[in-house]
DRENDO-1510 file (C-alpha; in Angstrom, 1 decimal, always signed):
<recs>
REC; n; res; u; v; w
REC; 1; UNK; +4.8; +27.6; -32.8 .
REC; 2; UNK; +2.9; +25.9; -35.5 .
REC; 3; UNK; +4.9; +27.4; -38.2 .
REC; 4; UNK; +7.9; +26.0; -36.5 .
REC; 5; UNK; +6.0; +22.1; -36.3 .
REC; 6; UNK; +4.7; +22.5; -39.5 .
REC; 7; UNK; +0.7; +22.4; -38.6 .
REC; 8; UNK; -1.3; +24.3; -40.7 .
REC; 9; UNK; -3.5; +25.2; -37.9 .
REC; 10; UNK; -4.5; +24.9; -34.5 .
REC; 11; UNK; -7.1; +22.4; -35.7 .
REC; 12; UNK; -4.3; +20.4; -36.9 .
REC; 13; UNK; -2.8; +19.5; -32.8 .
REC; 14; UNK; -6.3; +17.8; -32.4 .
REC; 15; UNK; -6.2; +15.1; -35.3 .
REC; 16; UNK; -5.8; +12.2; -32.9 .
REC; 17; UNK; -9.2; +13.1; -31.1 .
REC; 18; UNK; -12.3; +11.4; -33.2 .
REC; 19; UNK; -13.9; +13.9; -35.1 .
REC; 20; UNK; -17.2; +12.9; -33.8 .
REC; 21; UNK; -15.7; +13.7; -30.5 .
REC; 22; UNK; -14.3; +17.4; -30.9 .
REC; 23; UNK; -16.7; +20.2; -30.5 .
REC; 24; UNK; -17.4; +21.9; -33.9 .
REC; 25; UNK; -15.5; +25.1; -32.9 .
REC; 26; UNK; -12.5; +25.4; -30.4 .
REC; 27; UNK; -13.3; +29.2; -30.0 .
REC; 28; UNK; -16.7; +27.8; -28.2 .
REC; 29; UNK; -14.7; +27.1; -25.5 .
REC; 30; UNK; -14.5; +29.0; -22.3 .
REC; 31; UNK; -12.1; +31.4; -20.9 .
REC; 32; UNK; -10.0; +29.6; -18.4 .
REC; 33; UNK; -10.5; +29.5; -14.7 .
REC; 34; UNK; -8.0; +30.8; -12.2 .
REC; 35; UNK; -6.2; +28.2; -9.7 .
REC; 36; UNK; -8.6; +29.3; -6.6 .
REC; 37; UNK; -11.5; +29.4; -9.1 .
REC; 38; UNK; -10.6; +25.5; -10.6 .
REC; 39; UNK; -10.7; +24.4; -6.8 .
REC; 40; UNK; -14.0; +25.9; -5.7 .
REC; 41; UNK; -15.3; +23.9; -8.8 .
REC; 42; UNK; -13.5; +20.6; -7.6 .
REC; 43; UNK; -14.7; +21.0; -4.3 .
REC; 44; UNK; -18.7; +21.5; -5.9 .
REC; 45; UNK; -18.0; +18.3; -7.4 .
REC; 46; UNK; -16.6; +16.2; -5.5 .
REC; 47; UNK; -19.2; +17.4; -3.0 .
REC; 48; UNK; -22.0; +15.4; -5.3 .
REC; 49; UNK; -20.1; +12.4; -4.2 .
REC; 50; UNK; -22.1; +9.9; -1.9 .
REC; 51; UNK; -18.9; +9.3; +0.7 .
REC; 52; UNK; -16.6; +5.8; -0.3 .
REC; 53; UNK; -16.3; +5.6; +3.8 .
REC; 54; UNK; -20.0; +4.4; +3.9 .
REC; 55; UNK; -20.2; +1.9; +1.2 .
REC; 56; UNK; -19.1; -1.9; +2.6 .
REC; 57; UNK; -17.7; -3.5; -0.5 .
REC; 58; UNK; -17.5; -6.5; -1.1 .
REC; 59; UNK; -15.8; -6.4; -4.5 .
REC; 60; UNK; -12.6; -8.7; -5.2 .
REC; 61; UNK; -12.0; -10.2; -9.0 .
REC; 62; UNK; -8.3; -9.6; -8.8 .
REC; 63; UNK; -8.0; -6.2; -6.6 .
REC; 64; UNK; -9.0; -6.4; -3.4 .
REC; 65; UNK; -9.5; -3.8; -0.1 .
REC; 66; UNK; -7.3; -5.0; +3.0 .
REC; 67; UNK; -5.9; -3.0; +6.0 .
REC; 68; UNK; -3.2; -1.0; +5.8 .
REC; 69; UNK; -1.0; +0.0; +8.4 .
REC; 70; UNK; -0.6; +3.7; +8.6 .
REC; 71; UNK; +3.4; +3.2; +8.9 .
REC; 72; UNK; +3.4; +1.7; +5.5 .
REC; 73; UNK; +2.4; +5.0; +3.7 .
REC; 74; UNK; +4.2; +7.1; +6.4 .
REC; 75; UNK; +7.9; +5.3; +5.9 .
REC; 76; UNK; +7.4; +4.8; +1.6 .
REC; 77; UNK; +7.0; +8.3; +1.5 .
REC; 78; UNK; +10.6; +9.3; +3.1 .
REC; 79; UNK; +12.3; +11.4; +0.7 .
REC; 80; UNK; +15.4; +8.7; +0.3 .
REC; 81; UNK; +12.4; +5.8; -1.0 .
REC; 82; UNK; +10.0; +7.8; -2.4 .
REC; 83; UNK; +12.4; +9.8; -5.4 .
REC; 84; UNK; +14.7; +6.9; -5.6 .
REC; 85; UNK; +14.9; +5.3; -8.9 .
REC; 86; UNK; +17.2; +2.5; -11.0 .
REC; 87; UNK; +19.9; +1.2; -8.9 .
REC; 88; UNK; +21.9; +1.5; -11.7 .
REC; 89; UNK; +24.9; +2.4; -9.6 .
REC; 90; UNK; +25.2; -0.1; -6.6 .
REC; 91; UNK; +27.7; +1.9; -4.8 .
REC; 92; UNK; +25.6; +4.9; -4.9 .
REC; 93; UNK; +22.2; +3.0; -4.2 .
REC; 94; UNK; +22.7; +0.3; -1.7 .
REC; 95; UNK; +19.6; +1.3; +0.7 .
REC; 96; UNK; +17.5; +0.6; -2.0 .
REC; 97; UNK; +19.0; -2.4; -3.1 .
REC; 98; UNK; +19.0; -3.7; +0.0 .
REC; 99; UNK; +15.0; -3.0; +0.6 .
REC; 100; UNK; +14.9; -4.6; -2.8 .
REC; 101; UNK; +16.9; -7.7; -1.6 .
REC; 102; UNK; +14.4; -8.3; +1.6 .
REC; 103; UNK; +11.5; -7.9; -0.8 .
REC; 104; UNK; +13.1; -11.4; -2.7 .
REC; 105; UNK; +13.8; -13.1; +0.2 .
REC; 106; UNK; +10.0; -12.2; +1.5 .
REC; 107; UNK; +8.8; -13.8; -1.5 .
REC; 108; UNK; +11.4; -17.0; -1.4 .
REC; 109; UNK; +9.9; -17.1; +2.1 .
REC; 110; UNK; +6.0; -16.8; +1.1 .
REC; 111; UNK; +6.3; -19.4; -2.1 .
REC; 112; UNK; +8.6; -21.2; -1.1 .
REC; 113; UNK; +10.9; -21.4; -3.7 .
REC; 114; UNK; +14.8; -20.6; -4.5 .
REC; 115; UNK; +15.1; -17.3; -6.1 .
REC; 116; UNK; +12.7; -14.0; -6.4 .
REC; 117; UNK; +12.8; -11.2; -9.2 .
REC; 118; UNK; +11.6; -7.8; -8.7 .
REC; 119; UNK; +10.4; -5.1; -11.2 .
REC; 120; UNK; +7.7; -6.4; -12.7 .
REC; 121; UNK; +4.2; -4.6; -13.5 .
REC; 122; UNK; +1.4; -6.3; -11.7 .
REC; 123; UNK; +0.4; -9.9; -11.5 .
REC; 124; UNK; -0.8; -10.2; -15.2 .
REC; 125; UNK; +2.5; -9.6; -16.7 .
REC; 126; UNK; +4.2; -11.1; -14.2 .
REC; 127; UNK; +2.3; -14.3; -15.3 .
REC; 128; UNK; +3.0; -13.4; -19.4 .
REC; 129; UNK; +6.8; -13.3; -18.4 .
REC; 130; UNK; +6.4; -16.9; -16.3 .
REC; 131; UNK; +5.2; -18.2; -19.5 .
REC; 132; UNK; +7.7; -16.8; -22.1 .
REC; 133; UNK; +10.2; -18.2; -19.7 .
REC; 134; UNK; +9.0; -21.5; -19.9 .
REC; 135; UNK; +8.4; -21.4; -23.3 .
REC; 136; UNK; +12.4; -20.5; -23.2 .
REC; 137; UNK; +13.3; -23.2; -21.1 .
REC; 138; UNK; +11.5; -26.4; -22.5 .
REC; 139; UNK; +12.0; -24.9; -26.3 .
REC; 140; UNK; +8.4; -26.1; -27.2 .
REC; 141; UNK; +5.5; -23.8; -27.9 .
REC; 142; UNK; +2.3; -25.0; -26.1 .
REC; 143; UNK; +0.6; -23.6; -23.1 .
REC; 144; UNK; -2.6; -25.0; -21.0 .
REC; 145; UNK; -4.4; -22.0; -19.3 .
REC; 146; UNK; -7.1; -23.1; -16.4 .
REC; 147; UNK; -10.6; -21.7; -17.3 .
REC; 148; UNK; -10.5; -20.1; -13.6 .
REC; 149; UNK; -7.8; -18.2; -15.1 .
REC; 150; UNK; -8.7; -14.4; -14.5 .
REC; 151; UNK; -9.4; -13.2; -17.6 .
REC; 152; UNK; -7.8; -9.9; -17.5 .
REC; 153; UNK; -4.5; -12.5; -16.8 .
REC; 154; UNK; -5.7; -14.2; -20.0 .
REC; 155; UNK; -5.7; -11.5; -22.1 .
REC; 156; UNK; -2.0; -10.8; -21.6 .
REC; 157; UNK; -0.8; -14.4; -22.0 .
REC; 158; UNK; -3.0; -14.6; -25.0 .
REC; 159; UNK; -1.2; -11.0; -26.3 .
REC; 160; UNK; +2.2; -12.4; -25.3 .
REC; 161; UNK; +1.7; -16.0; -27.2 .
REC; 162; UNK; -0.3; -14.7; -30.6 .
REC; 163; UNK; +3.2; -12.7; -31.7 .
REC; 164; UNK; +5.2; -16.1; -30.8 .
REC; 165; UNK; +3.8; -19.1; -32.1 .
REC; 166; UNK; +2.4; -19.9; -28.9 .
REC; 167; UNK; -0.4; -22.5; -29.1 .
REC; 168; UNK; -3.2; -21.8; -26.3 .
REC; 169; UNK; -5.5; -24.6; -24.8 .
REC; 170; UNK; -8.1; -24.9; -22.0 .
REC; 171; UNK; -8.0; -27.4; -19.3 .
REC; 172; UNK; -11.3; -29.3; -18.6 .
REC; 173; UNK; -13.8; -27.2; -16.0 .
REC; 174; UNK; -15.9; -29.1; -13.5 .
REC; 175; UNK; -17.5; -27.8; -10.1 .
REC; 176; UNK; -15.5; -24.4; -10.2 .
REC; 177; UNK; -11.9; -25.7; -10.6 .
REC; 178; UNK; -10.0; -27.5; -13.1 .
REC; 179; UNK; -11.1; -31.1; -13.6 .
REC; 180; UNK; -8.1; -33.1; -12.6 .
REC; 181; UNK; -9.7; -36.5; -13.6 .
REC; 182; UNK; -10.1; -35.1; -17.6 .
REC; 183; UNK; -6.3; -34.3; -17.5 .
REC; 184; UNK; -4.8; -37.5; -19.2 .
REC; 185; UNK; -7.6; -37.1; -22.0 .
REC; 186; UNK; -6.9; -34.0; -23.6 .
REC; 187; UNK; -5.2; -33.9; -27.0 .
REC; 188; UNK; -2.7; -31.6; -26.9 .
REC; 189; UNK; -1.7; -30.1; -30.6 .
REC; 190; UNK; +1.9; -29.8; -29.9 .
REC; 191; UNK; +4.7; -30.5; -26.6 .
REC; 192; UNK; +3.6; -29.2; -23.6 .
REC; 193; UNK; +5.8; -25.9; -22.1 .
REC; 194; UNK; +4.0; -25.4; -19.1 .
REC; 195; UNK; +0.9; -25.6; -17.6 .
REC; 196; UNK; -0.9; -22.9; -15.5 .
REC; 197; UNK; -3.1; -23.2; -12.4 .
REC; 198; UNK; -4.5; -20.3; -10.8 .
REC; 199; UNK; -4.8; -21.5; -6.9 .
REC; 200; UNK; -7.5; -19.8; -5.6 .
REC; 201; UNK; -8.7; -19.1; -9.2 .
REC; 202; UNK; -10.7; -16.1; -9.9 .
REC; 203; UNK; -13.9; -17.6; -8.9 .
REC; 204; UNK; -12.2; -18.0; -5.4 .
REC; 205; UNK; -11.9; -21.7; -5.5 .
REC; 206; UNK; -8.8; -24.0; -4.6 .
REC; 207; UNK; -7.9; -25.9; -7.2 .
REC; 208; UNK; -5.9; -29.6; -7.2 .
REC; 209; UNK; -2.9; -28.3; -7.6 .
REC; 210; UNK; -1.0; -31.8; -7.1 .
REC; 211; UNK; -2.7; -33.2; -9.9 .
REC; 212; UNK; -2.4; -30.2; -12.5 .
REC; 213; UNK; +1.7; -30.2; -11.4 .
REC; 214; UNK; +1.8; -33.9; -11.7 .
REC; 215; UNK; +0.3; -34.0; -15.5 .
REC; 216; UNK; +2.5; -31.1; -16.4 .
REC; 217; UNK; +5.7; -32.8; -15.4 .
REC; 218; UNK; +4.9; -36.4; -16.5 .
REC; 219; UNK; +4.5; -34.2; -20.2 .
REC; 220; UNK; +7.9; -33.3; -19.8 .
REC; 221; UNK; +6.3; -29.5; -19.3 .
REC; 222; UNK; +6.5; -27.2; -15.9 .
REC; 223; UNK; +4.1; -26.0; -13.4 .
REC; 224; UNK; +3.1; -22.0; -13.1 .
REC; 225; UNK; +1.5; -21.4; -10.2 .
REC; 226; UNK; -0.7; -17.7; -10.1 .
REC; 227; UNK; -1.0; -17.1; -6.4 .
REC; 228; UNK; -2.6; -14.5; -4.0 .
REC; 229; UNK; +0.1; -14.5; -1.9 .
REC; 230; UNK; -2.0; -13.8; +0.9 .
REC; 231; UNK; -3.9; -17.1; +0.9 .
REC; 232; UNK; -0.2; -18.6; +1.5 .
REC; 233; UNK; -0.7; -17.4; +5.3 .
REC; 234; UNK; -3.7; -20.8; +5.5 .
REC; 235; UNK; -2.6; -22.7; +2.3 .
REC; 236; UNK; +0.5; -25.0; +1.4 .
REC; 237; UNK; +3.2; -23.0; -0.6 .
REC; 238; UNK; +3.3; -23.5; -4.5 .
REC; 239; UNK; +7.1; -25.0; -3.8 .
REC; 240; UNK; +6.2; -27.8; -1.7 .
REC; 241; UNK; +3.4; -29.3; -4.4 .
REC; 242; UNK; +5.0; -29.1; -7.0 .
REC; 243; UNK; +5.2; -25.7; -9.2 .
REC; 244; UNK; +8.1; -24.5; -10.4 .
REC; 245; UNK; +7.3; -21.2; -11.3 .
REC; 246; UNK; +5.3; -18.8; -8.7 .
REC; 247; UNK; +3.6; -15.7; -9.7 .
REC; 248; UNK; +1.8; -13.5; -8.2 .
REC; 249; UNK; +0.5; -10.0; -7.7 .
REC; 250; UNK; +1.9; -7.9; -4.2 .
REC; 251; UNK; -1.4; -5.7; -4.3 .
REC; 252; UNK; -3.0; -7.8; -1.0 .
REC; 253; UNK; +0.1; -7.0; +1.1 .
REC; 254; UNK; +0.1; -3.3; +2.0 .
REC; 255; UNK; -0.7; -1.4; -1.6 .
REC; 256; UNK; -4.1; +0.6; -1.9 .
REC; 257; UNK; -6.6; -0.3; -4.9 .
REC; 258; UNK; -5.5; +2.9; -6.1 .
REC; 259; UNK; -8.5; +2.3; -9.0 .
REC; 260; UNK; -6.3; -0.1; -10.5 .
REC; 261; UNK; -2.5; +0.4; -9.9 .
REC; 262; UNK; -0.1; +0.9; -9.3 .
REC; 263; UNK; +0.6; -2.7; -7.8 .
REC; 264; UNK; +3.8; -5.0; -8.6 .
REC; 265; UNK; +3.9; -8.8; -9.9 .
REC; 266; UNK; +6.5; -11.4; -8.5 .
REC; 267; UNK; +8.1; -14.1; -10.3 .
REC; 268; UNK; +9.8; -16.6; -7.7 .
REC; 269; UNK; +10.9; -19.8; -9.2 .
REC; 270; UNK; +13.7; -23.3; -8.5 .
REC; 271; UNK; +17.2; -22.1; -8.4 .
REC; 272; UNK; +17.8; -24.4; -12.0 .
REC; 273; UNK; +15.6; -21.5; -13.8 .
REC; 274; UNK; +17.4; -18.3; -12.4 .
REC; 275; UNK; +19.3; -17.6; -15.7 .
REC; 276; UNK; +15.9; -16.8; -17.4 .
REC; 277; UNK; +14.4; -14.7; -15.1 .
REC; 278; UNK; +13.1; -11.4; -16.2 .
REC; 279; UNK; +13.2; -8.2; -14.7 .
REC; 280; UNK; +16.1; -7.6; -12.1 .
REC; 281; UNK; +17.8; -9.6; -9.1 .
REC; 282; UNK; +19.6; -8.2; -6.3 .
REC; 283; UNK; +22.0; -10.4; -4.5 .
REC; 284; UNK; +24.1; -10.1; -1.4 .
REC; 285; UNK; +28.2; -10.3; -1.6 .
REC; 286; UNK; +31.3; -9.1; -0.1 .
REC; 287; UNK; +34.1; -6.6; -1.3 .
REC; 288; UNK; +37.5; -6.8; -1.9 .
REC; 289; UNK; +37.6; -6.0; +2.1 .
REC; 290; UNK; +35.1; -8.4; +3.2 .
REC; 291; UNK; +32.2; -6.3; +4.0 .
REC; 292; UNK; +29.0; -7.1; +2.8 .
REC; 293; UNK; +27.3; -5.2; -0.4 .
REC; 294; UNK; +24.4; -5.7; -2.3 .
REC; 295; UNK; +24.7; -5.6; -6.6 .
REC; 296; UNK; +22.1; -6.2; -9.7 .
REC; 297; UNK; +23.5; -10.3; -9.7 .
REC; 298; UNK; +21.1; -10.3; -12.8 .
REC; 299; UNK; +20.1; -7.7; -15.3 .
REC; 300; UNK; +18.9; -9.5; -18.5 .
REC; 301; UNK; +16.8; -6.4; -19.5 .
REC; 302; UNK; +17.6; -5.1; -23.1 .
REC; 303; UNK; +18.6; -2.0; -21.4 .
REC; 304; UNK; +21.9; -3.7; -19.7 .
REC; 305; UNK; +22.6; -6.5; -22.3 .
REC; 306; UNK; +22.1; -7.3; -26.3 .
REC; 307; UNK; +18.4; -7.3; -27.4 .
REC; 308; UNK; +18.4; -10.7; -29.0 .
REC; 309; UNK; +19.8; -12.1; -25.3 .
REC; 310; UNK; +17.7; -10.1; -22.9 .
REC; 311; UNK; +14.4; -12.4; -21.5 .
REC; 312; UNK; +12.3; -9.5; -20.6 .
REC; 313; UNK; +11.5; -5.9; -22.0 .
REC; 314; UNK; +10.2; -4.7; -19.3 .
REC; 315; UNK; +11.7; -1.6; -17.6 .
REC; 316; UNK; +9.9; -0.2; -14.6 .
REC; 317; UNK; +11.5; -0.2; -11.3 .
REC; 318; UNK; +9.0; -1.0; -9.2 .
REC; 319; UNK; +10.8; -1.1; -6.3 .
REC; 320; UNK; +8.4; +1.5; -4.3 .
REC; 321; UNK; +5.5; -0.7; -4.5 .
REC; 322; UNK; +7.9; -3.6; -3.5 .
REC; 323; UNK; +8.8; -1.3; -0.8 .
REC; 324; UNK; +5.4; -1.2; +0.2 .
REC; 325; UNK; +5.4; -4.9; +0.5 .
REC; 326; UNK; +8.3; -5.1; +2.6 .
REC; 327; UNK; +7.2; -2.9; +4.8 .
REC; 328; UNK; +3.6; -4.2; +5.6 .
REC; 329; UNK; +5.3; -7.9; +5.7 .
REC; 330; UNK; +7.6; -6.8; +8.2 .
REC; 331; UNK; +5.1; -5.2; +10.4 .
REC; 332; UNK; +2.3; -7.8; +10.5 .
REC; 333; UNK; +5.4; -10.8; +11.2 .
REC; 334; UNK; +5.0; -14.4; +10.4 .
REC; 335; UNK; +2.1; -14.7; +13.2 .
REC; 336; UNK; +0.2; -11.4; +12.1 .
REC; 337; UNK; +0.5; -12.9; +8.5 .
REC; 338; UNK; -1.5; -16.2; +9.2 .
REC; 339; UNK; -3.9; -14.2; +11.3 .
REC; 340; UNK; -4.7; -11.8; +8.5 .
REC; 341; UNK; -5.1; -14.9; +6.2 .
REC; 342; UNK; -7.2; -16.8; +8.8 .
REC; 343; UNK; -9.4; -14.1; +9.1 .
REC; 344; UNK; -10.5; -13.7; +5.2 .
REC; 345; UNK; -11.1; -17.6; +5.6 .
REC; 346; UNK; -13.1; -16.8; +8.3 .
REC; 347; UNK; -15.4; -13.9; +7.1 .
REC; 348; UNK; -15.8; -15.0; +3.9 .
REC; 349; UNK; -17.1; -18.5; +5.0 .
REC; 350; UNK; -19.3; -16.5; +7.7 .
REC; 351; UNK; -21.0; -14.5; +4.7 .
REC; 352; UNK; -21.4; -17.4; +2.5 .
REC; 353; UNK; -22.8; -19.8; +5.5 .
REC; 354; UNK; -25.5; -16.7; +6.1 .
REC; 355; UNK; -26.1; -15.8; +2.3 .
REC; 356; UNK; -27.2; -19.7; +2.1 .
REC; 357; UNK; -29.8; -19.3; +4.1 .
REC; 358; UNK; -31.3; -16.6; +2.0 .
REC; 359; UNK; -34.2; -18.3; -0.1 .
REC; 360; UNK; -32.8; -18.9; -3.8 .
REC; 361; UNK; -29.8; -18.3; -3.3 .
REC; 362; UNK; -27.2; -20.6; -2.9 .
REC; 363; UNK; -23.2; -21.1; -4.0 .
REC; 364; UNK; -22.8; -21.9; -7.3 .
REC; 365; UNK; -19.9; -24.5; -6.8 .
REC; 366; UNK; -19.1; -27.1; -4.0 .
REC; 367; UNK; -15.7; -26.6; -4.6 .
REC; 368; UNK; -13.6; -25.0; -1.1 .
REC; 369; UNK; -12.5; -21.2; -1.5 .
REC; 370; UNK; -10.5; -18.8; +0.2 .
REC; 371; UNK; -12.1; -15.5; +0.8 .
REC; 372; UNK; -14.3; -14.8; -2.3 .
REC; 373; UNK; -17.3; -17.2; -3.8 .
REC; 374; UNK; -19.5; -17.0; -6.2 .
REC; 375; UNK; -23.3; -17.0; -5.5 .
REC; 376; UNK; -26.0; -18.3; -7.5 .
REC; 377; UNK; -29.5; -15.7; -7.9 .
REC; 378; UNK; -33.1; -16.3; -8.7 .
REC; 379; UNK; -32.6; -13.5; -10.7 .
REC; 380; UNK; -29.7; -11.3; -13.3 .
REC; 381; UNK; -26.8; -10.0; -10.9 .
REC; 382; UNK; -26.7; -7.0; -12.4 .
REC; 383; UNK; -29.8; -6.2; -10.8 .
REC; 384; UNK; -28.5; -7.6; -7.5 .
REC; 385; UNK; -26.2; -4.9; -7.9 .
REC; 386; UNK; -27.5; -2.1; -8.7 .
REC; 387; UNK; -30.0; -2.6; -5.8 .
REC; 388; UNK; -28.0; -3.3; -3.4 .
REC; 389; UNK; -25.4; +0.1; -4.5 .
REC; 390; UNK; -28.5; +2.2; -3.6 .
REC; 391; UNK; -27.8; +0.8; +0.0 .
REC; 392; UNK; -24.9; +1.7; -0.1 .
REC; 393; UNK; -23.1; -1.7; -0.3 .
REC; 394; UNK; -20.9; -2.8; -3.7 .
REC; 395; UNK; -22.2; -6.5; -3.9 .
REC; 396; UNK; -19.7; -7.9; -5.8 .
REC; 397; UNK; -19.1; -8.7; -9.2 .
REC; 398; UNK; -21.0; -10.2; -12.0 .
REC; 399; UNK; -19.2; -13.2; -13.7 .
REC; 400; UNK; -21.1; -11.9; -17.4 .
REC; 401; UNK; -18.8; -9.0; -17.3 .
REC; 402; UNK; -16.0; -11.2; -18.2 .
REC; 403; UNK; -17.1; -13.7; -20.5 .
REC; 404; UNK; -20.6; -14.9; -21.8 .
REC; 405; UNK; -19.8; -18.7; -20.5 .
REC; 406; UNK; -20.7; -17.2; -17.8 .
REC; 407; UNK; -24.3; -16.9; -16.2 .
REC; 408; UNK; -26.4; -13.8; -15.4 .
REC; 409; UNK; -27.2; -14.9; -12.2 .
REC; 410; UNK; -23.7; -15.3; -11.1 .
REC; 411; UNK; -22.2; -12.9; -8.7 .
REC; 412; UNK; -18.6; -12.8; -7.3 .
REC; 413; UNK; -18.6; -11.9; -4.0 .
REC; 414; UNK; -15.4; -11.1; -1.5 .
REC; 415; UNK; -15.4; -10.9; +2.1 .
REC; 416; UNK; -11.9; -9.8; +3.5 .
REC; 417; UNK; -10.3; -9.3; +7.1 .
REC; 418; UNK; -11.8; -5.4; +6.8 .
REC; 419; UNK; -15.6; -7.0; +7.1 .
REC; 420; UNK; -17.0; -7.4; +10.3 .
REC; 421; UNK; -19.9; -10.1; +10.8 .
REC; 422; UNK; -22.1; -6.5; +11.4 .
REC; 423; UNK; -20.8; -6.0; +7.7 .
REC; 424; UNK; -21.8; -9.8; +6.4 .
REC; 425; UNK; -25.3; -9.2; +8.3 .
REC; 426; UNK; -25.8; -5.9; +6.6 .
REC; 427; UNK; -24.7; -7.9; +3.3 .
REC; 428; UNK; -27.4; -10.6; +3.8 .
REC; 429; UNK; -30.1; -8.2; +5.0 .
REC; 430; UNK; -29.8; -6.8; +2.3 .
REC; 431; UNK; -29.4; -9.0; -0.7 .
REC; 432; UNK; -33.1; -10.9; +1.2 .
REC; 433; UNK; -34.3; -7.8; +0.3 .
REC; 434; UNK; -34.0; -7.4; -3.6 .
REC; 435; UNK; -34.5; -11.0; -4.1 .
REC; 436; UNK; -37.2; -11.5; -2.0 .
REC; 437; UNK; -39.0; -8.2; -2.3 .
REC; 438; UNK; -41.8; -7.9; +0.1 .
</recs>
């Protein structure tokens, strides 16, 4: 075999690893374990885990823990969902089409706005693509990111725009939202494209979104609105004040945390934009004998069309996570949905009415929030933390860890629809108990 490569040695298969990282002899090694052996060991270990049932977290900052129906996971894993792939031929692939079809509409419904995509990442890059398609559409090459803006959602705009020219600037920060009254005063280096507001931002706050739309359109520039689409069940839809572009990221609405992914980003946005959507659309028609059928209406993906026309790169189908979406949406109705959304209103404002009454602790903005906050400490949250771990209870997550404009006595903290005010209780007894240590 390594004649036939051309590697002088075994040695040689190992040259990506960090030298400083490979053990000084390969022959050191062990013998290998059989299967049965390999899974008495797994077992050992996993055994020295303290059990994820018991810990109450109360963790957000972009991924968050909600109920999930059992009949989510039990109908996405049906053979015909769960090994389908690119619809690439409609006549052959119209059940998944079609779930792919009442995903959009879902999302037209949620955002209210014209047309949906689907098959896009997660919420960061479904943001990147929002903004190289308004860079597309206006033909000018300035962007105004929010400082609530979650950073990891940052990074990937920032990555998209340094390869295109793309001139970054910060909107004014007051009270843990954007500060609509600084708006008309900022200098902007070049035309504005579009303007981003993150509603609630990371920090859990609700921004003024009328006033960031308002100053993006009277620059000529549109509105991208970053949404939880879960807050949509208690807030106004990003369509009726004024964005034009909606994204989002599906992970609230039936997908696991799944440490990370997979989840799946939305781009919805006015019908007058549709022609520069990314990703995929699925629309409804008839045949030459009238019956309805469902067809890619819109592939501008380099894989169906020429490179230098296509508006996005990206080639996932991520139509089972959609799937997933579809599914829990459909169970949980209209009704269920605003129910689910008034309780993380409800629990989270419970927490953070009973974490004020904790002695130096109090929230750090005035601002109104959804269902995460962030709390100011008498002392460094990472402390907070890894105090209130050894009871068992994830306490949220220090604002440091992202950026040093941040304080080390601020701590994130997310109370969703799976806390029960025994949970928030537990939370506050707690937290009373590092910071005011008998």
């Amino acid at each position: 075999m390594l004649q036939t490569i051309g590697a002088g040695a075994i040695e040689a298969l190992f040259d990506a690893i960090p030298r400083g990282e490979r053990p000084a002899d390969f022959s050191a090694l062990p013998t290998g374990s059989s299967e049965m052996e390999v899974w008495a060991e797994c077992r050992r270990l996993a055994g020295l885990n303290r059990g994820v049932h018991r810990v109450r977290s109360f963790l957000g900052a972009g991924a968050y823990e909600h109920f999930i129906p059992a009949v989510v996971d039990h109908l996405l894993r049906r053979g015909e969902f769960f090994t389908a792939y690119t619809p690439y031929q409609a006549e052959a692939s119209q059940g998944t089409l079609q779930a792919i079809y009442e995903y959009q509409s879902m999302i037209c419904a949620l955002t209210a706005l014209e047309v949906a995509n689907a098959s896009l990442y997660d919420g960061a890059s479904a943001l990147a693509e929002g903004v190289v398609l308004a860079l597309r559409h206006t033909n000018r090459a300035c962007v105004a990111l929010p400082a609530g803006l979650h950073p990891a959602w940052r990074q990937v705009v920032e990555t998209y725009a340094r390869y295109l020219g793309v001139q970054v600037i910060e909107l004014p920060f007051a009270d843990g939202v954007t500060e609509a009254a600084a708006l008309d005063r900022i200098e902007l280096p070049s035309e504005l494209a579009a303007a981003v507001v993150q509603h609630p931002n990371s920090l859990g706050c609700l921004e003024p979104v009328e006033a960031i739309a308002s100053w993006a359109h009277r620059l000529g520039g549109l509105c991208i609105a970053a949404v939880n689409p879960l807050s949509l069940g208690v807030l106004q839809p990003p369509g009726q004040w004024g964005a034009d572009i909606a994204v989002g990221d599906g992970q609230p609405m039936g997908i696991p945390l799944s440490f990370g992914g997979p989840y799946v980003g939305f781009v919805s946005l006015r019908k007058s934009l549709a022609r520069r959507m990314p990703g995929r659309l699925v629309g409804c028609t008839l045949d030459r004998k009238g019956e309805k059928g469902l067809v890619l209406t819109l592939q501008t993906r380099e894989q169906h069309i020429r490179r230098e026309k296509a508006t996005s790169n990206i080639c996932t189908n991520q139509a089972l996570c959609a799937l997933a979406v579809t599914i829990y949406l459909s169970l949980v109705g209209k009704s269920g949905f605003q129910k689910i959304a008034v309780l993380n209103l409800d629990r989270s404002h419970y927490l953070a009415e009973k974490v004020g009454a904790v002695k130096g602790v109090r929230l750090a903005w005035s601002a109104p929030f959804f269902n995460e906050f962030v709390l100011e400490l008498p002392c460094e949250a990472e402390r907070v933390v890894r105090a209130m771990k050894e009871k068992d209870i994830a306490a949220g997550w220090p604002l440091a860890r992202w950026s040093e404009r941040w304080a080390k006595n601020l701590l994130l903290v997310c109370a969703t629809e799976t806390k029960s005010q025994a949970d928030c209780e537990a939370y506050v007894e707690a937290l009373a108990g590092v910071v005011q240590p008998r």
